[in-house]
C-alpha positions, -999 to 999 in steps of 0.1 A, spaced: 0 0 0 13 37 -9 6 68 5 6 99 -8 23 129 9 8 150 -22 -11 149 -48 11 171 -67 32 142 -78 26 143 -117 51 172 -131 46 174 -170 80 181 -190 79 220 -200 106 216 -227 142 211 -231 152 249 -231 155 254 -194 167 231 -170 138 224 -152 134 194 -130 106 173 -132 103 159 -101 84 174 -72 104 181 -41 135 166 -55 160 186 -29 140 179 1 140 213 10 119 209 42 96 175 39 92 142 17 60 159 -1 55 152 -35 66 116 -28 51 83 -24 60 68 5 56 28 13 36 23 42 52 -13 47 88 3 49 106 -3 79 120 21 95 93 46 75 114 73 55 120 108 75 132 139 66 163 152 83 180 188 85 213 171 64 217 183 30 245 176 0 250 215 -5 246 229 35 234 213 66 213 249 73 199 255 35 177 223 31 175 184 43 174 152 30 155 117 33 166 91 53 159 56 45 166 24 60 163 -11 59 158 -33 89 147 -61 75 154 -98 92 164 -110 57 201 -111 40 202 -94 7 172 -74 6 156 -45 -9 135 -19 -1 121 10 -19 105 36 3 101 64 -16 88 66 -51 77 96 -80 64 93 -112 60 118 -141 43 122 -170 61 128 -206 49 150 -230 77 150 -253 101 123 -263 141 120 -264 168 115 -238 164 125 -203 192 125 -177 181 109 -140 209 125 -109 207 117 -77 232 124 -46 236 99 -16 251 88 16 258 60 37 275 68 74 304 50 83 304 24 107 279 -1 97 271 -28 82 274 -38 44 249 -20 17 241 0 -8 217 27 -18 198 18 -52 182 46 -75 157 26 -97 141 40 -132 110 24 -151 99 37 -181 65 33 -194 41 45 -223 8 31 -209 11 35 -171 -24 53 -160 -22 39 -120 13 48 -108 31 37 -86 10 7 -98 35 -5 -127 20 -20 -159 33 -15 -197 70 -13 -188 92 -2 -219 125 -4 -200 139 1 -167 174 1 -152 190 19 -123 228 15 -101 238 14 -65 252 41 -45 281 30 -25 300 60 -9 308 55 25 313 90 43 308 114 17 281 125 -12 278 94 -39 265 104 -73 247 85 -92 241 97 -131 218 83 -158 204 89 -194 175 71 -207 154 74 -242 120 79 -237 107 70 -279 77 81 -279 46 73 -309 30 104 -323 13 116 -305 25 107 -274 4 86 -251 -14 103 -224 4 79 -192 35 78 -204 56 80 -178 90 82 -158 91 61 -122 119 72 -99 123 46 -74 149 53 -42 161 23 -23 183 8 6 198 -26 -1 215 -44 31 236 -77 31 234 -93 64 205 -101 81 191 -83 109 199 -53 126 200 -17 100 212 -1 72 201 31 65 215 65 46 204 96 25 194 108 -10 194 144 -17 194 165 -48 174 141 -70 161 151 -103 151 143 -140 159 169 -171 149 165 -203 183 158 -217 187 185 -243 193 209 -220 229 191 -212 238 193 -250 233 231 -250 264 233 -223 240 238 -193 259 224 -161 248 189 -145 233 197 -115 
């Protein structure tokens, strides 16, 4: 079962001549709105006043795993967003895992869709990929670019599912740490010599 922080969750893509990000909230400047948040997750997801830029300017999201199992995965917080126009788009995402703990990983997920009308719900999956996040004591980065092809015209729920999630190899006890700065641009907007963010 999800729930949602927001309903604001659906962000449609405004064109490639600004870099605008897509996703809702993706800095966690004060809360996890805009998010879907499992309600099964355990520990739940919370926001905290530690950020990739400065501790006093915004937060992040904390996620953890406590799960009894070895090797498991978890995905606590999820967006989706709707495509109005096709071509590359570039998926970044910051994260950190504190020193002395355990073994694990944070995992940024993507699915990609053209006929997805119930998200987080997943059905009509044209691809999906995603990488771990494995720095220990400092900001991670983790850097994608997809191709969304898209029919003419373009379907009206095709969309983008972000997926953030904490992945621990022993079982029992925790393994938790933070994403920050999370966003989607339509990839044009690289091409033209705009900065990744």
């Amino acid at each position: 079962m999800r729930v949602f922080v927001s309903c604001a969750i659906l962000l449609a893509f405004a064109g490639t001549a600004t870099a605008q990000n897509l996703l809702v909230n993706g800095e966690f400047d004060s809360d996890l709105s805009g998010w879907l948040i499992d309600a099964a997750a355990s520990p739940a997801p919370v926001w905290e006043g530690f950020d990739v830029d400065d501790p006093a300017r915004s937060g992040a999201v904390r996620v953890g795993n406590a799960s009894p199992e070895a090797m498991n995965r978890l995905y606590p917080l999820e967006q989706c967003i709707a495509l109005t126009a096709p071509g590359p788009y570039r998926i970044v995402a910051r994260g950190y895992i504190p020193p002395g703990q355990g073994a694990g990983k944070l995992v940024v997920s993507y699915w990609l869709s053209l006929d997805n009308p119930d998200c987080p719900q997943w059905q009509g999956s044209q691809s999906g990929g995603g990488n771990y996040i494995t720095t220990i004591g400092g900001w991670g980065r983790y850097e994608q670019s997809i191709t969304a092809t898209m029919p003419s015209p373009i379907p009206p729920n095709a969309r983008i599912k972000i997926s953030l999630g904490v992945e621990k190899d022993a079982a029992g006890g925790e393994f938790f740490g933070y994403f920050d700065a999370i966003s989607v641009f339509g990839d044009a907007v690289f091409a033209d010599g705009f900065d990744t963010p």
